[in-house]
N, C-alpha and C positions, 0 to 999 in steps of 0.2 A: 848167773846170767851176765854175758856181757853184748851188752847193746851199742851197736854205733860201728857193729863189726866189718872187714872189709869181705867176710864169703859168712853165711849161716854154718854154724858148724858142729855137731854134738857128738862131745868124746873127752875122755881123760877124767879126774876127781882132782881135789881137793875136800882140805877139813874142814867142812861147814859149820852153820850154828847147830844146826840136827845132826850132824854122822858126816862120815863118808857122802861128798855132792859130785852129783855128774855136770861137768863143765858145759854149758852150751850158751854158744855165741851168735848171735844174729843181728842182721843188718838194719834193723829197724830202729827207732830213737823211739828214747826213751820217754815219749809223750803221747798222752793220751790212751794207757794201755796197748800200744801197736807193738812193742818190746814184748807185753807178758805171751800177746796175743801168737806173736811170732815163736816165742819159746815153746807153744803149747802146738802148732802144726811140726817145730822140728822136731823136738820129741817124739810126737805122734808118728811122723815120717819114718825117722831113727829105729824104731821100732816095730815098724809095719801095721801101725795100729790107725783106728781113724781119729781124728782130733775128738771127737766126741767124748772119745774112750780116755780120752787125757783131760782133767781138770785141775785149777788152780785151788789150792788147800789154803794156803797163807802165802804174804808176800806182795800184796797186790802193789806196793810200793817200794820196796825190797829189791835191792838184786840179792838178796838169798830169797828163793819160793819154794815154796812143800806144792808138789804134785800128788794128786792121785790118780793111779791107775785103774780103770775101773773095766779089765777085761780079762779073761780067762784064757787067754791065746796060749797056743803050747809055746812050752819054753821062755817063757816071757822072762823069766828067774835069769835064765842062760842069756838071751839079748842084753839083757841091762848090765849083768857083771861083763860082758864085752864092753858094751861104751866105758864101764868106767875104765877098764883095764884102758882103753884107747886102742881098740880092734872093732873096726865094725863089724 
């Protein structure tokens, strides 16, 4: 996560502490959860999915966070390996 960004933005990796992380950047600071909160609609967005359907695993303090996704959408496998690749 990187917060404080000048556009919201989700795409590209890096080698996290879990694997393979999908990069996302958003304009929010980093107080008061408005940062996690912001990472959890772009994703959601990024994906086509609703925020519901995206929650935060670990991290709550972290710029590394474990998401789960918690929807069945087709292709969902194929969206995400896109954001990492840096293709939307």
């Amino acid at each position: 996560m990187r917060p404080g960004a000048s556009r919201t933005r989700v795409g590209g990796r890096y080698d996290g502490p879990h694997g393979p992380a999908l990069i996302v950047a958003v304009t929010a600071p980093p107080v008061d959860g408005r940062a996690t909160e912001a990472v959890l609609r772009a994703v959601a967005d990024a994906l086509g999915l609703r925020v519901r359907d995206v929650r935060l695993h670990s991290g709550t303090a972290s710029r590394d966070k474990l998401l789960a996704v918690t929807s069945s959408a087709p292709d969902l496998a194929g969206r995400i390996q896109a954001l990492l690749d840096g293709t939307p």
